[in-house]
MOPAC internal coordinates of N, CA, C and O (Angstrom, degrees):
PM7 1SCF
backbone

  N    0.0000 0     0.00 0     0.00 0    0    0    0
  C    1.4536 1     0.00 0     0.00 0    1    0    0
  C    1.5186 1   108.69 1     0.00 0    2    1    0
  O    1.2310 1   129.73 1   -27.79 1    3    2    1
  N    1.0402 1    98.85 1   152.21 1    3    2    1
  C    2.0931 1    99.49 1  -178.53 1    5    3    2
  C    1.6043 1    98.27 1  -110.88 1    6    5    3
  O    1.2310 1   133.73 1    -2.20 1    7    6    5
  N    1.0738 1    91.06 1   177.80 1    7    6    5
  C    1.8077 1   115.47 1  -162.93 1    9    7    6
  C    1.5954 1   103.26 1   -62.88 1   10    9    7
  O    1.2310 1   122.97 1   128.11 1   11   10    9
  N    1.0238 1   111.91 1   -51.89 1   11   10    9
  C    1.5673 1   131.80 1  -164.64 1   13   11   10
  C    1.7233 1    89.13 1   -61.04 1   14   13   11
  O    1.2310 1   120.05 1    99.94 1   15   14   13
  N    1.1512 1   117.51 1   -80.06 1   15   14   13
  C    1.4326 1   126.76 1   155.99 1   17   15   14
  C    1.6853 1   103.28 1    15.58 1   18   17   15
  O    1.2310 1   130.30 1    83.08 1   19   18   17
  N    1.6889 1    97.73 1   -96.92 1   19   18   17
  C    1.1725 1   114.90 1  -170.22 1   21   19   18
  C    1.5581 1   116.03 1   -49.13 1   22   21   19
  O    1.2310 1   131.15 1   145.23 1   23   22   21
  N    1.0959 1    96.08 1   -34.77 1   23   22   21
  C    2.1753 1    97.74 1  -165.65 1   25   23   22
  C    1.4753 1    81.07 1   -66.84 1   26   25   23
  O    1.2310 1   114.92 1   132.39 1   27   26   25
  N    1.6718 1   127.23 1   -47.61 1   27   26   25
  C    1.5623 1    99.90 1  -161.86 1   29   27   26
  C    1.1110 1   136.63 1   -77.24 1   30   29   27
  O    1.2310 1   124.51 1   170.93 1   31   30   29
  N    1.6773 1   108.95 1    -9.07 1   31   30   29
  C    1.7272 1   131.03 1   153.00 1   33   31   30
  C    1.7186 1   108.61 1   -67.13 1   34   33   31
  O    1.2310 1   121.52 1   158.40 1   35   34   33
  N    1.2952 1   114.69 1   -21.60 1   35   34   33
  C    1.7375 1   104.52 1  -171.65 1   37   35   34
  C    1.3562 1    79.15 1   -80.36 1   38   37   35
  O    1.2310 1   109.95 1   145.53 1   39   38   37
  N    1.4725 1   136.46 1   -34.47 1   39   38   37
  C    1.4881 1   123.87 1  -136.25 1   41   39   38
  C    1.4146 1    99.39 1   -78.03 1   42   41   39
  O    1.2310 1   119.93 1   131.83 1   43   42   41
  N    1.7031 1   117.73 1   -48.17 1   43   42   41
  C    1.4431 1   126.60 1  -178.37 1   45   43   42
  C    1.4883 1   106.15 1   -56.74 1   46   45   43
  O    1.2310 1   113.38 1   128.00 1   47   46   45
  N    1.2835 1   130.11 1   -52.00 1   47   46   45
  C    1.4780 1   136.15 1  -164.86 1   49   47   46
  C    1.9718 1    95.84 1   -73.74 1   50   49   47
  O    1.2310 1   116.48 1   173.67 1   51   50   49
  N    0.8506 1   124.29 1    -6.33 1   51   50   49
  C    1.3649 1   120.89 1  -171.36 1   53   51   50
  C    1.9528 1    96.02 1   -88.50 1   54   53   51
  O    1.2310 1   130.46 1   129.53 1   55   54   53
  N    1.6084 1    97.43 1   -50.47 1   55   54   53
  C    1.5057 1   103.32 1  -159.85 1   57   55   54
  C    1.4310 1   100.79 1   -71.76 1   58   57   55
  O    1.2310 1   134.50 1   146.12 1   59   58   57
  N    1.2284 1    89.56 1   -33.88 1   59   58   57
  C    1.6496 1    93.96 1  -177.48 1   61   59   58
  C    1.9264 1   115.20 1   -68.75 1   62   61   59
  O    1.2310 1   118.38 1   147.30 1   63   62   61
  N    1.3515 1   120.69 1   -32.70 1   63   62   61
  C    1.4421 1   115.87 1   152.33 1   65   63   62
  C    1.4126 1   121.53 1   -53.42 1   66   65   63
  O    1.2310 1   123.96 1   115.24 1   67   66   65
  N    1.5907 1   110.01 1   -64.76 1   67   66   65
  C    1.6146 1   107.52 1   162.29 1   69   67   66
  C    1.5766 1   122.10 1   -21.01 1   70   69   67
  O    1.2310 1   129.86 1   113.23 1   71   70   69
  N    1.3778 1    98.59 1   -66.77 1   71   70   69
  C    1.5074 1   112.70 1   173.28 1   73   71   70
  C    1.6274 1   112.26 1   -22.73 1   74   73   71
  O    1.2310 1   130.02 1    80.28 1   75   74   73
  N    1.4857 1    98.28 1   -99.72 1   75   74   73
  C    1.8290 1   103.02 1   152.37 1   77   75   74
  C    1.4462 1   144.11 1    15.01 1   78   77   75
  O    1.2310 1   137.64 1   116.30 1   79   78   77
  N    1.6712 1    83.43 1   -63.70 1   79   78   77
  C    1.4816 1    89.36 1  -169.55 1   81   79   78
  C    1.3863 1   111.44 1  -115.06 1   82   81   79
  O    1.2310 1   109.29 1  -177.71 1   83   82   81
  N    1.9081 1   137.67 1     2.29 1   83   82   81
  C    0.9116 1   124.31 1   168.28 1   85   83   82
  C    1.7258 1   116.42 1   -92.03 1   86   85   83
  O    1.2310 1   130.33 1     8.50 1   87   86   85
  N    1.7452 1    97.68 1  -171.50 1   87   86   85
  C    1.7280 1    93.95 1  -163.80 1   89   87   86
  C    1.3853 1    92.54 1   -89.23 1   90   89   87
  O    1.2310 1   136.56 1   -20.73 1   91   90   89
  N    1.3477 1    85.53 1   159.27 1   91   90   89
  C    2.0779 1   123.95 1  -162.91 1   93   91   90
  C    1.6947 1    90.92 1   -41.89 1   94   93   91
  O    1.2310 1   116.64 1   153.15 1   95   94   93
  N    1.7244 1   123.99 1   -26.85 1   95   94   93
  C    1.3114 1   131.31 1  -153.94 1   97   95   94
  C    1.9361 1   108.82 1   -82.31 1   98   97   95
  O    1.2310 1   124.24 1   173.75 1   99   98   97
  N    1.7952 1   109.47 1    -6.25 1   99   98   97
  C    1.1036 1   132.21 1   175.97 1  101   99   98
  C    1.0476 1   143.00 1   -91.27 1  102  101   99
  O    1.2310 1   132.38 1   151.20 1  103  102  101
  N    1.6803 1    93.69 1   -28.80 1  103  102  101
  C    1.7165 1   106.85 1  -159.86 1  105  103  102
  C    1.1642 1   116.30 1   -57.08 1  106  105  103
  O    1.2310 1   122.88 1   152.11 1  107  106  105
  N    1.6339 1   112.09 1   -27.89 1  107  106  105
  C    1.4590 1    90.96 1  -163.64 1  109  107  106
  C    1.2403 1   123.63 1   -94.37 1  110  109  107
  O    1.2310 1   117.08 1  -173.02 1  111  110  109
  N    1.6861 1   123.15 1     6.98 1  111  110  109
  C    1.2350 1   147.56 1  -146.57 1  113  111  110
  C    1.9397 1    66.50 1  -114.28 1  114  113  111
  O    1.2310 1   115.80 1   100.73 1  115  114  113
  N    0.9466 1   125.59 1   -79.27 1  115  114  113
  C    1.5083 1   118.74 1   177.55 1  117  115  114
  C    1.3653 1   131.88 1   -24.99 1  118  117  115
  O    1.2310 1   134.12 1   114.02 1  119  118  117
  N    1.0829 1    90.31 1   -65.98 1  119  118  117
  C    1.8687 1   105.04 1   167.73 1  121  119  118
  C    1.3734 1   104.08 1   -59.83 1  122  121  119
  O    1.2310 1   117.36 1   122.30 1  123  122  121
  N    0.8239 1   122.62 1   -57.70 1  123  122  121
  C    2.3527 1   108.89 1   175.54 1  125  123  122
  C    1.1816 1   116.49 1   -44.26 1  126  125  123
  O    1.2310 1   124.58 1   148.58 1  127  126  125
  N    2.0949 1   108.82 1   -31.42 1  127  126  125
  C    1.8067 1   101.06 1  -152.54 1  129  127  126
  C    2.4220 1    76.83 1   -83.06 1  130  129  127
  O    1.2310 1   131.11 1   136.59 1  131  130  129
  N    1.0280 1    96.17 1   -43.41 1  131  130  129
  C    1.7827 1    87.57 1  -178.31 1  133  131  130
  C    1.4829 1   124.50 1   -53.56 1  134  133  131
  O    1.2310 1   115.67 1   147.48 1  135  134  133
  N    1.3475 1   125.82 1   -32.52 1  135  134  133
  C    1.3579 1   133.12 1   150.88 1  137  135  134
  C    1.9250 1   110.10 1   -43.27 1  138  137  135
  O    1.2310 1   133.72 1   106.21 1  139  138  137
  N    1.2611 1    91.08 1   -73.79 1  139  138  137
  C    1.7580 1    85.57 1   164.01 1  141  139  138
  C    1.2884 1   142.67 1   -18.26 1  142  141  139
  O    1.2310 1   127.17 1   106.84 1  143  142  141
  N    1.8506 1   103.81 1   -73.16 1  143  142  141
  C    1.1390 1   114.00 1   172.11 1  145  143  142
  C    1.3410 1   113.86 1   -74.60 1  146  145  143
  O    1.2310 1   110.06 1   158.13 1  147  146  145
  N    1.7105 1   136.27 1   -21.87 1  147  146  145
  C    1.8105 1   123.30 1   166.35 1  149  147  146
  C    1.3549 1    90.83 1   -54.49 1  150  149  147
  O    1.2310 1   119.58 1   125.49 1  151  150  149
  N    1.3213 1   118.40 1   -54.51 1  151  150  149
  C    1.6629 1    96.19 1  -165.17 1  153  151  150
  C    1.5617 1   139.20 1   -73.99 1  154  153  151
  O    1.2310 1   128.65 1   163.27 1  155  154  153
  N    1.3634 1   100.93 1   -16.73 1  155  154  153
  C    1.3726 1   114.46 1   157.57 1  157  155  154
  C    2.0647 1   122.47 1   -60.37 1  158  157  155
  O    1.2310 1   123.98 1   145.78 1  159  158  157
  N    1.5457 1   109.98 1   -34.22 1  159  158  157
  C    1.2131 1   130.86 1   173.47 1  161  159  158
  C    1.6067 1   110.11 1   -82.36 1  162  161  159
  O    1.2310 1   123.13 1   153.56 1  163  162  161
  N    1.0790 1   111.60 1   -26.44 1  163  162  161
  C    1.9148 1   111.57 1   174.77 1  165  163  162
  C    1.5418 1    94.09 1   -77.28 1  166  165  163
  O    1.2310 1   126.64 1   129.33 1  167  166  165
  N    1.2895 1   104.84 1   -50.67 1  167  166  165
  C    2.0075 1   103.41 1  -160.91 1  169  167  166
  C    1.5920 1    88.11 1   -65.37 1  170  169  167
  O    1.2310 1   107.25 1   160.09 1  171  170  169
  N    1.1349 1   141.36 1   -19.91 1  171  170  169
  C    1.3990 1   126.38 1  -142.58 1  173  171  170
  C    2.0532 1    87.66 1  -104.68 1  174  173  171
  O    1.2310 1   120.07 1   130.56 1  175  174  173
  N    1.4623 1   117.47 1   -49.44 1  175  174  173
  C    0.9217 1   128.24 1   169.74 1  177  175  174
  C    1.9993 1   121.01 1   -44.87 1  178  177  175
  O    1.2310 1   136.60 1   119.42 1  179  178  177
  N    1.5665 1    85.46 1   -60.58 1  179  178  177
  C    1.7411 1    83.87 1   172.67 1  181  179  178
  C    1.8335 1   114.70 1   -51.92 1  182  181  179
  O    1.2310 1   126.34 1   142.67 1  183  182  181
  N    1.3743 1   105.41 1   -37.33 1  183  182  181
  C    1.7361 1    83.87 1  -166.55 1  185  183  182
  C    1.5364 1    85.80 1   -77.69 1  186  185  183
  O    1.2310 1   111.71 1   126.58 1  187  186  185
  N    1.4220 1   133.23 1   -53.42 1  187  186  185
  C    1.8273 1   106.61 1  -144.14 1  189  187  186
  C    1.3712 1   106.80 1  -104.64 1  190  189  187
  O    1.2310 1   112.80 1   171.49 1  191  190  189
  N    1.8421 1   131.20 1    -8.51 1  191  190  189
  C    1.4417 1   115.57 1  -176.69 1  193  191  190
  C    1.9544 1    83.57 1  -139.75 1  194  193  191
  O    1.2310 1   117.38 1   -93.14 1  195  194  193
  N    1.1419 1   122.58 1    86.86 1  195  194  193
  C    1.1714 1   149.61 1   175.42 1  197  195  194
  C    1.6814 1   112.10 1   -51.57 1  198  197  195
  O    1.2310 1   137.04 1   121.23 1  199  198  197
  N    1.3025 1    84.61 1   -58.77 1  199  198  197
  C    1.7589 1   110.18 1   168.15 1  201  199  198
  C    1.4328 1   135.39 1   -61.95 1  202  201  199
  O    1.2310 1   130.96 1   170.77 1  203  202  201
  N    1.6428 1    96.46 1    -9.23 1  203  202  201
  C    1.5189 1   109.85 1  -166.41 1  205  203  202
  C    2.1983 1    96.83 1   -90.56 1  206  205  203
  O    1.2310 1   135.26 1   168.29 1  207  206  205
  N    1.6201 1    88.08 1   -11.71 1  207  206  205
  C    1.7671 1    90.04 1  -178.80 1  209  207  206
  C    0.8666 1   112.57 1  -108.22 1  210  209  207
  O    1.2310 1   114.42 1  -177.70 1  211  210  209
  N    1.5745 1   128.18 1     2.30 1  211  210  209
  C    1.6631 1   119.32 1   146.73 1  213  211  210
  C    1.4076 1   139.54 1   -38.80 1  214  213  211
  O    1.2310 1   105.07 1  -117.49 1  215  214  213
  N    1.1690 1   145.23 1    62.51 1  215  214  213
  C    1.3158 1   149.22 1  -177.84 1  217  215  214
  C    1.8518 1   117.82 1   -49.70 1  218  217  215
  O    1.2310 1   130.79 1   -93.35 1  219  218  217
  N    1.4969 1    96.78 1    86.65 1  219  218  217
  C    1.2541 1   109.91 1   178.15 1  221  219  218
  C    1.6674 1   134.81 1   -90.73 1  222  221  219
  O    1.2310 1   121.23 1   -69.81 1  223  222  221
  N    0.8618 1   115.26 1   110.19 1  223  222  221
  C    1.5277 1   108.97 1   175.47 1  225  223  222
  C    1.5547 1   127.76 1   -48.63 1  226  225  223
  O    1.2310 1   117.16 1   -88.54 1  227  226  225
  N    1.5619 1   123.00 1    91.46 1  227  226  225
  C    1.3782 1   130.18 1  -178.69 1  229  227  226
  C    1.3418 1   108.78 1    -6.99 1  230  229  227
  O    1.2310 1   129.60 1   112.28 1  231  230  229
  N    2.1700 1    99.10 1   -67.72 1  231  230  229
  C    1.5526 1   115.20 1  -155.46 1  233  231  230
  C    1.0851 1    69.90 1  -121.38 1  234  233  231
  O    1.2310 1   115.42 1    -6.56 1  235  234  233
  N    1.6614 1   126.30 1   173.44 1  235  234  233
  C    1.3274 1   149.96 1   100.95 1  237  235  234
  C    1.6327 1   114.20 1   -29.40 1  238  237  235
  O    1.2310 1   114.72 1   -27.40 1  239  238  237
  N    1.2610 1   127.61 1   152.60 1  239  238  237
  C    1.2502 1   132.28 1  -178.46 1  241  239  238
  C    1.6044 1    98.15 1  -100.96 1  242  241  239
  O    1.2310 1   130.49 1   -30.66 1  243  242  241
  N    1.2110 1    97.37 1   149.34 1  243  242  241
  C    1.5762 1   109.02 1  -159.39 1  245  243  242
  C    1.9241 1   108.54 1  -106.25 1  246  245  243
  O    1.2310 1   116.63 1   -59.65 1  247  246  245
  N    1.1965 1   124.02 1   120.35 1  247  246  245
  C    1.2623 1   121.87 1  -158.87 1  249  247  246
  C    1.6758 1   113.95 1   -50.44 1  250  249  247
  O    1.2310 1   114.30 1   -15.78 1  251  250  249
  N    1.1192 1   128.40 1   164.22 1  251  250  249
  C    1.0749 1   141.41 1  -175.57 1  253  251  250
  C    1.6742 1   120.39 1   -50.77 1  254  253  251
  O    1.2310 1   104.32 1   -74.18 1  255  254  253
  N    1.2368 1   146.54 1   105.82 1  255  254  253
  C    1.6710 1   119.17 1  -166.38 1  257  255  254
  C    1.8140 1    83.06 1  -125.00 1  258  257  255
  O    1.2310 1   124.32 1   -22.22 1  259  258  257
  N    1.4488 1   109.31 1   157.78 1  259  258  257
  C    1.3267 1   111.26 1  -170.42 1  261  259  258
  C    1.3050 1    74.08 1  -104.65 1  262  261  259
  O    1.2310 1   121.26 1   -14.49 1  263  262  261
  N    2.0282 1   115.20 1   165.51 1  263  262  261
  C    1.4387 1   147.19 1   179.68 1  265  263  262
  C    1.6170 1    99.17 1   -62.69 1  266  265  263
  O    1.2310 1   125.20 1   144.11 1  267  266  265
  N    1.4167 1   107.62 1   -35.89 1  267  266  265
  C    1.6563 1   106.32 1   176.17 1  269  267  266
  C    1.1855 1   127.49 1   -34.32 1  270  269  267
  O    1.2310 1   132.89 1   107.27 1  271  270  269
  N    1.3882 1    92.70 1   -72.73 1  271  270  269
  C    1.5296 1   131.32 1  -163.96 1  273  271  270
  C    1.4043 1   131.50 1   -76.79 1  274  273  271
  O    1.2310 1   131.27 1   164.56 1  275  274  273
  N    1.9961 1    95.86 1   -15.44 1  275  274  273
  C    1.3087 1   106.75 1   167.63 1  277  275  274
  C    1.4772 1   107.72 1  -104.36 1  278  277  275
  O    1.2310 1   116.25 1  -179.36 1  279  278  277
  N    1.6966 1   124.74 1     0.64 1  279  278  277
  C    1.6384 1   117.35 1  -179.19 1  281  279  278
  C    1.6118 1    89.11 1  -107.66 1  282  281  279
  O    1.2310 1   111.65 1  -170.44 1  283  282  281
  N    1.3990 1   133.33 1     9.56 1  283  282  281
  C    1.5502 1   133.13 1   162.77 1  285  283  282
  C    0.9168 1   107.91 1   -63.09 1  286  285  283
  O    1.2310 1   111.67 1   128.38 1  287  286  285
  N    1.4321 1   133.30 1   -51.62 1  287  286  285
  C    1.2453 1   139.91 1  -150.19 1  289  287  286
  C    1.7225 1    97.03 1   -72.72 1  290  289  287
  O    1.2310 1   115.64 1   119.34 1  291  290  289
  N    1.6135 1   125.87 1   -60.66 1  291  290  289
  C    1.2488 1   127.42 1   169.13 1  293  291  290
  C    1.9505 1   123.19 1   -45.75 1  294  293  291
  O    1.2310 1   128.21 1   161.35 1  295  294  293
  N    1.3435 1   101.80 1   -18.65 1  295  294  293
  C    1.4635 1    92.30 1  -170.81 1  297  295  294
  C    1.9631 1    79.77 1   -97.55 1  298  297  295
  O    1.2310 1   108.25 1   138.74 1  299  298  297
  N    1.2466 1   139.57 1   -41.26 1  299  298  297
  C    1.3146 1   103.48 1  -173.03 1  301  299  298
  C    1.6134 1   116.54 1   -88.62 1  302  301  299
  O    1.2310 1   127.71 1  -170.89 1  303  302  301
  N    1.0979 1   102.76 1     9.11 1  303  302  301
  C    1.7341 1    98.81 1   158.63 1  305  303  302
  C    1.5115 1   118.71 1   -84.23 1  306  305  303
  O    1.2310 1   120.45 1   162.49 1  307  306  305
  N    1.1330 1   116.74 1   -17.51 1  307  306  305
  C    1.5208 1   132.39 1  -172.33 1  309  307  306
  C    1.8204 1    75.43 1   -85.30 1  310  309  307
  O    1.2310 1   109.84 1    95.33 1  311  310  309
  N    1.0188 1   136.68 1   -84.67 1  311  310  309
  C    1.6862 1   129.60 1  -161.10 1  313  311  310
  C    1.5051 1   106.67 1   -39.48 1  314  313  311
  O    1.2310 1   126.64 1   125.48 1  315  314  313
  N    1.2737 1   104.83 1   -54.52 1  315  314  313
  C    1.4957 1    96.02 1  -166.50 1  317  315  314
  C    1.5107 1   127.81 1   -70.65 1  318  317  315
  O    1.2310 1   124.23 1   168.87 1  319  318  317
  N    1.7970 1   109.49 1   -11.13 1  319  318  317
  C    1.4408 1   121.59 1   143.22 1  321  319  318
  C    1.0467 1   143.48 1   -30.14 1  322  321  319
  O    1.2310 1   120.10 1   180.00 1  323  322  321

């Protein structure tokens, strides 16, 4: 990652503490400057790490198995013991 990179992730995580922690009389002057800086960090992302906005699924989600059908398997291994 390069420098530029990083300052514009410190920049969002900064406003976004600010955010947090000032009075209720701020937020929204807060909440705009963090809209800002995501969007300064998306535009900055799309031209040089393209790949970094791919939203990938770790795992696949694994189909549904009922409690039955997966403690079956243990009671006929216990028989065939």
């Amino acid at each position: 990652m390069d420098n530029k990179l990083f300052k514009l992730q410190e920049n969002v995580t900064y406003y976004e503490w600010k955010y947090n922690t000032c009075h209720k009389f701020w937020k929204k002057e807060y909440f705009d400057e963090i809209k800002k800086a995501k969007a300064k960090l998306k535009e900055y992302k799309s031209k040089h790490y393209p790949e970094m906005l791919k939203q990938n699924l770790l795992t696949q989600p694994k189909p549904f198995l009922r409690m039955n059908d997966w403690t079956e398997n243990y009671e006929n291994y216990e028989r065939i013991s």
